[in-house]
N, C-alpha and C positions, 0 to 999 in steps of 0.2 A: 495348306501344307499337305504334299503327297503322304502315303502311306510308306511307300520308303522312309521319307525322311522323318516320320514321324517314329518310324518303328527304331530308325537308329539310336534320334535322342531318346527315346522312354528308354531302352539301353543301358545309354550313358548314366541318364537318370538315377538306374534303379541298379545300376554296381560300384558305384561311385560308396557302396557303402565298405567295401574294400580296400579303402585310405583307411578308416579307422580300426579293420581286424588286424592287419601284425600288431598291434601292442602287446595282444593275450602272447603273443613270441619272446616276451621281452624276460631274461634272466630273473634270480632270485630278487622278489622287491621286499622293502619292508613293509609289516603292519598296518604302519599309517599309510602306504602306499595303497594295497588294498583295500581300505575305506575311503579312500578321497576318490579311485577309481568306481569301485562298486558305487558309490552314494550319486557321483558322478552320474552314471548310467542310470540310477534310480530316479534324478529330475529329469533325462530326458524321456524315459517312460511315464514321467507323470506327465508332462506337457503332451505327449503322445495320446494316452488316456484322457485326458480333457479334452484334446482336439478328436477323437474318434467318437467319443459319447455325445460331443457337440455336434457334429453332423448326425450323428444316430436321430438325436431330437430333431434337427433341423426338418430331416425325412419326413417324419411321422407328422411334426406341427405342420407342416406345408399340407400332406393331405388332408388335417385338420380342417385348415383353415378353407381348402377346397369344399370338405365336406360344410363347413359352415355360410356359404356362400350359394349352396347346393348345387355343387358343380362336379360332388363325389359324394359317395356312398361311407354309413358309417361301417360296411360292411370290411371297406379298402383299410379306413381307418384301425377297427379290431386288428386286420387282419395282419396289418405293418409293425402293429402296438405288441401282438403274439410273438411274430418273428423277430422281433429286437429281444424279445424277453427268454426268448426259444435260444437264439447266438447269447445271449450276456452268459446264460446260466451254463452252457454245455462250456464256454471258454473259461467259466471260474470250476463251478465244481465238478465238471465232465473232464477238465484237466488232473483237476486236484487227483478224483480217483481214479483215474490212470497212473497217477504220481508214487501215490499211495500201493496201489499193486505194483510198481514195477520194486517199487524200494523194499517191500516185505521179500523181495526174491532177494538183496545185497547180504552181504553179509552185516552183522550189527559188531562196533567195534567194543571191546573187553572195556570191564569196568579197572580202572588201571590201581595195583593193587588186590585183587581178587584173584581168586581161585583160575578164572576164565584168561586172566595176562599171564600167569605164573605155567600154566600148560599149554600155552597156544605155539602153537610150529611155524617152525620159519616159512612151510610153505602158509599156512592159514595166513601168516600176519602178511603175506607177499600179496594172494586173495584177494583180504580185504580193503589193500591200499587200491588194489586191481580196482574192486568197486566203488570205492572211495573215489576216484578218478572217473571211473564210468559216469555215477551220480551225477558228478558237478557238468562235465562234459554235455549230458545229458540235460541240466538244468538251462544250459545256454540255449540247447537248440532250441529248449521250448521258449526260452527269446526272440529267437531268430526267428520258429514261425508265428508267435502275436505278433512281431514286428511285420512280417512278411505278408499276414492278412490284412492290415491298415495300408501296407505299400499296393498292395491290389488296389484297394478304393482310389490309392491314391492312382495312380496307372490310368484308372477309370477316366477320373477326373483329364488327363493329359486328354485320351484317346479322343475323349468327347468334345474336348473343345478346339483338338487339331481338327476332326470331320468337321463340325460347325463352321468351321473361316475362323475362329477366333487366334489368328496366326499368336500376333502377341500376347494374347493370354497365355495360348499354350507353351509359347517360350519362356516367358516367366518361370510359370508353374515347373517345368522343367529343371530350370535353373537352380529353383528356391528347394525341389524337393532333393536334386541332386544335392544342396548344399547339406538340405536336414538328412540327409542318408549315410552323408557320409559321418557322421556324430551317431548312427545308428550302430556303425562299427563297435563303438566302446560300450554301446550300450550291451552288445549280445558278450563281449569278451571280460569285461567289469568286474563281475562275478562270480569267476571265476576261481578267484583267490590263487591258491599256489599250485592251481594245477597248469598245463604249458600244453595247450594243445597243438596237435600236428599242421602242417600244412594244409593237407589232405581234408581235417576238419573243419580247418579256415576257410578252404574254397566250397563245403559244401553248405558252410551256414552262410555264407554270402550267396549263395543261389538261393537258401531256404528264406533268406532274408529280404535281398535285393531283387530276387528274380520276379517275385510279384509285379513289381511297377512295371515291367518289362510286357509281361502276361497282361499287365492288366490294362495297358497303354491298346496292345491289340485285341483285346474284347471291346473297350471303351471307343474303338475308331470304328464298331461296325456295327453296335448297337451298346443304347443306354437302357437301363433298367434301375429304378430308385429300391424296389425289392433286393436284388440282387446286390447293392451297393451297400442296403442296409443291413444283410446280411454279414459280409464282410467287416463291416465296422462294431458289429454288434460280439461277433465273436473275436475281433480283438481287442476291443476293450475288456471283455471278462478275462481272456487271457493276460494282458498286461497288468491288470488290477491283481491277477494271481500270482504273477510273477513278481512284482513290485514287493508284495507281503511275503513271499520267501528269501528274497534279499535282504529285507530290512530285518527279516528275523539272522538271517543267516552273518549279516556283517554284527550284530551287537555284541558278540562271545572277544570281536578285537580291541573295544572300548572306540576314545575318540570320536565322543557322540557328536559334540560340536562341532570338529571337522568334517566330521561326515552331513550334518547337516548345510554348512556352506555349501560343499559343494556339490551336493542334494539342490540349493536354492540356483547353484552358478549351471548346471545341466539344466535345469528349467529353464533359466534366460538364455541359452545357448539354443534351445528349442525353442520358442518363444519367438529370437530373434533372425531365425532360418525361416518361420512360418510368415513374419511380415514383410521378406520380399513378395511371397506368393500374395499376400492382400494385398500389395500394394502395383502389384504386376493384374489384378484385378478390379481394383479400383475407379 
């Protein structure tokens, strides 16, 4: 496979997540709407998170097993084992307090009843819906980029094995990630809840999202590096495992625990079932 055409489909690949952002467009929903959506998004971030922690170990065991064969040093070994542990931790709590400082800047909303709703001004109460809005908004993108760091590795993955000749694998893979991308859509807009973001913000998390596989289709056709790959997987799974836990904090104030967990269980098979054309296109 040329580098043209290789670069076209990684592309196609990695904005195909685009089918699934106009929902966040969609009118007033109810309640139960947004917990079967948000819980939605929350299985295909967990399938995501399993599938990027799996490869993270796959890295490391393999130099293992090298080093155990003495065909590598335990020195590569350490040194793979630091760098996963270096990406998990800045993607959980290198997010978190980011998170944490940006939201002490928001406004905090009045305890209702209280002194603080009985004086607050029409412009304060206009403010804090401002940041109210911001937050959430805010809380997507950081979807958008753990999402966007696993679509790199996965990019990787394309680039490396269109260079190699491995034409049909690399079609597959394309296929199958284009399918899982596009279900990444609902995953960044999900949780959103009742806020209705712009166009403007739709097309830039679908760049923040999808443009990885793209990037990372053309790093992966000109050279591989298992470092660099494990980097990328290391820091989105700490970010997805962080983002997962502010969703599920965030959807329980709606109730509907049970429906949220179907279809918590049905975005996992929907992941799950996007990820076995690509084993099966490798096979």
């Amino acid at each position: 496979m040329s580098f043209a055409e290789t670069v076209l489909l990684g592309a196609i690949a990695g904005f195909t997540i685009y089918l699934g952002l106009p929902v966040g467009r969609l009118g007033r929903v109810s309640d139960r709407a947004r917990v079967a959506l948000a819980m939605f998004s929350v299985g295909i971030l967990a399938f995501i998170f399993v599938d990027v922690t799996g490869h993270s170990q796959a890295i490391v065991e393999t130099a293992l097993n090298s080093y155990k064969h003495n065909d590598s040093s335990l020195g590569h070994v350490v040194g793979l084992f630091a760098l996963l542990a270096v990406g998990f931790t800045a993607g959980t709590a290198g997010i978190s307090g980011i998170e944490q400082y940006l939201r002490r800047r928001a406004v905090r909303p009045p305890i209702a009843g209280g002194d603080a709703a009985a004086t607050l001004t029409a412009d304060e109460l206009t403010k804090y819906e401002f940041d109210a809005r911001r937050v959430a908004l805010r809380s997507g993108m950081t979807i958008a980029f753990a999402i966007g760091l696993h679509n790199f590795a996965e990019g990787l993955a394309i680039g490396v094995s269109a260079k190699s000749g491995a034409i049909g694998l690399a079609t597959v893979l394309i296929i199958g990630f284009g399918l899982h991308n596009a279900t990444e859509g609902f995953g960044i807009v999900g949780p959103l809840g009742g806020v209705r973001p712009s166009w403007r913000w739709l097309l830039a998390a679908g760049l923040v999202g999808g443009g990885p596989t793209f990037v990372g289709t053309l790093v992966g056709y000109q050279v591989h590096s298992d470092p660099l790959e494990l980097c990328f997987y290391a820091l989105a799974g700490g970010a997805i495992l962080y983002v997962v836990g502010e969703i599920w904090t965030a959807v329980r104030r709606y109730g509907y625990r049970t429906l949220g967990l179907y279809f918590l269980a049905f975005g996992f098979l929907i992941g799950v079932a996007t990820d076995l054309i690509v084993t099966y296109g490798g096979a």
